[in-house]
C-alpha positions in Angstrom: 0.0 0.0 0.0 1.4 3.3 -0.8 2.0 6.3 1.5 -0.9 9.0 1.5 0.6 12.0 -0.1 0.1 15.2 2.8 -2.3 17.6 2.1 -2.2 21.0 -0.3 -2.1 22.8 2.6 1.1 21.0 4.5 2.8 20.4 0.9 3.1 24.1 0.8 3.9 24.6 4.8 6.7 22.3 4.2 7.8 23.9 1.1 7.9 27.1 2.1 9.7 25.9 5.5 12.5 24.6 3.2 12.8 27.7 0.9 12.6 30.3 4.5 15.2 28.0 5.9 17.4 27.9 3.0 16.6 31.5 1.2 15.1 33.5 4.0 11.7 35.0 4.3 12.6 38.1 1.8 14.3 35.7 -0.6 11.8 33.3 -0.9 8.7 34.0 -3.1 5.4 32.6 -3.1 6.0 31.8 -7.1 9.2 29.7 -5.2 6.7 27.9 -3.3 4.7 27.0 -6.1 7.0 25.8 -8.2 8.6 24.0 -5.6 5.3 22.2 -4.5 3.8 22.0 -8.9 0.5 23.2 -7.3 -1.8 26.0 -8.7 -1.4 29.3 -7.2 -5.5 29.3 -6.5 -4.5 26.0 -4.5 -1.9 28.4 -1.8 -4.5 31.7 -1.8 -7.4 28.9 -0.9 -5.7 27.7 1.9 -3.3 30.8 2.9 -5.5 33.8 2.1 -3.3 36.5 3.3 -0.4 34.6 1.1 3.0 34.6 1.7 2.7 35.9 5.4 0.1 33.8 5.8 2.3 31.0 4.6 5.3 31.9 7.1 3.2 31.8 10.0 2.0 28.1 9.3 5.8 27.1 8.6 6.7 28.8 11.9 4.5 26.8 13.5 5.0 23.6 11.7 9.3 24.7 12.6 8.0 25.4 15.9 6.4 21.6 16.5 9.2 20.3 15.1 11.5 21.8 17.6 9.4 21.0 20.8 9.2 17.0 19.4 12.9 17.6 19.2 13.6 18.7 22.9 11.1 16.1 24.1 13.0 13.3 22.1 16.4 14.6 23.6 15.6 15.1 27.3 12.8 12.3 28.2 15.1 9.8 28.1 17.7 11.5 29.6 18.5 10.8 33.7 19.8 14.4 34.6 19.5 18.0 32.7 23.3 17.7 31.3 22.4 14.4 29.4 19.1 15.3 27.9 21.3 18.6 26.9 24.0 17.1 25.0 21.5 14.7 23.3 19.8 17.9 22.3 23.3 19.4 21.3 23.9 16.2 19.2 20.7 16.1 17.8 21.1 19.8 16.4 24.6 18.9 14.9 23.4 15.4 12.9 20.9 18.4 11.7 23.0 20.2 10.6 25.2 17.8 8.9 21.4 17.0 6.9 20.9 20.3 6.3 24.2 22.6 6.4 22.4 24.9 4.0 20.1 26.5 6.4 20.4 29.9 7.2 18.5 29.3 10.1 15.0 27.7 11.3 11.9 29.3 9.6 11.4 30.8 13.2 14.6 32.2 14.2 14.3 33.6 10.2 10.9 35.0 10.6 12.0 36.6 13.7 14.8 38.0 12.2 13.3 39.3 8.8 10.1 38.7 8.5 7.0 41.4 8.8 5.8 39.3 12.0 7.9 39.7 14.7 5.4 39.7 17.6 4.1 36.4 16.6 7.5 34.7 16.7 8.8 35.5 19.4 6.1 33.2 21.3 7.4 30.0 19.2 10.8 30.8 20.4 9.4 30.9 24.2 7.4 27.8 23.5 11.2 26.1 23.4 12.5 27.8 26.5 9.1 27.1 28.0 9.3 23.4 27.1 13.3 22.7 27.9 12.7 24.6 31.8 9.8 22.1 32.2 12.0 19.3 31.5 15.2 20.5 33.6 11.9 20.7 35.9 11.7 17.6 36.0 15.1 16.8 35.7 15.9 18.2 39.3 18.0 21.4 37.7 18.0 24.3 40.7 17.5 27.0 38.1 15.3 25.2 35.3 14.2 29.1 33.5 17.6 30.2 33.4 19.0 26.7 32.8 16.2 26.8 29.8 17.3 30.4 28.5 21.3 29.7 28.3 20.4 26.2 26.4 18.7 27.9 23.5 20.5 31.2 23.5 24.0 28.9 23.4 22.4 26.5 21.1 21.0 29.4 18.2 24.9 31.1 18.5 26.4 27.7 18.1 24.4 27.2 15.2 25.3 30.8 13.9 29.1 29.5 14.0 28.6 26.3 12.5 26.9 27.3 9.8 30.3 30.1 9.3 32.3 27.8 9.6 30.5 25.2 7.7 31.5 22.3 10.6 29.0 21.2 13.4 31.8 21.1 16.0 30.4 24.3 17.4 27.0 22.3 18.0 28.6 19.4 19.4 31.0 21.5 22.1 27.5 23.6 23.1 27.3 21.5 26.6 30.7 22.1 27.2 29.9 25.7 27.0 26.8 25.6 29.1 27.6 22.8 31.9 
């Protein structure tokens, strides 16, 4: 039995994830999308009416999700905050090695460039929010703070990798932090 093809609507979430990651909000066009995904460009203004920022949002947030199942996946398993952090630090470097040509998450590049600031800046709590309630859980004294350095660390590390084309930077992040 084949695999169910996604939806219009996440076929051109996920494309215009890819094209904001690798080409930025401003360099990435909602002709881009289109081609990207072979749909019509009635199919994108029926499901995204406002277009290409409506478009951003929804790839924020499907970004977003991704990063939350990402923290969960490194730190449930873990027995203490500093494992389920390096996990998370290892995790970000094999993603990087996938996908070296990322500027950035759609997030951290909606944040950045995009016309809708004010609604990213919640998605980038929403990771904070969800790696203090696991070093919560994991016993850490200071689980906001804790939480804060992690992703503040984890976006510069990402910064230098991505300079100097190497994950290293990713991987050495818990050094840096614990």
């Amino acid at each position: 039995m084949a695999d169910a093809q996604p939806s219009t609507r996440l076929r051109l979430t996920m494309a215009a994830a890819q094209l904001f990651q690798e080409k930025g909000y401003h360099g990435t066009s909602v002709a881009d999308v289109l081609a990207m995904t072979s749909l019509p460009k009635g199919s994108l203004y029926h499901h995204f009416p406002d277009g290409k920022a409506d478009l951003a949002r929804a790839a924020a947030k499907l970004a977003s999700d991704v990063m939350l199942d990402i923290v969960t996946a490194a730190y449930e398993p873990a027995e203490d905050f500093t494992q389920g952090t390096t996990r998370l630090a290892e995790k970000f470097a094999r993603l990087f090695e996938r996908h070296a040509h990322w500027r950035a998450c759609p997030v951290q590049t909606l944040l950045l460039e995009g016309p809708m600031e004010a609604e990213m800046a919640p998605l980038l709590q929403g990771w904070i929010d969800a790696t203090a309630t696991q070093a919560t859980r994991l016993g850490h004294p200071e689980p906001d703070t804790a939480a804060t350095r992690v992703w503040v660390t984890l976006i510069g590390c990402w910064t230098l990798a991505d300079a100097q084309k190497d994950p290293a930077p990713l991987r050495a992040m818990p050094g840096l932090l614990l």
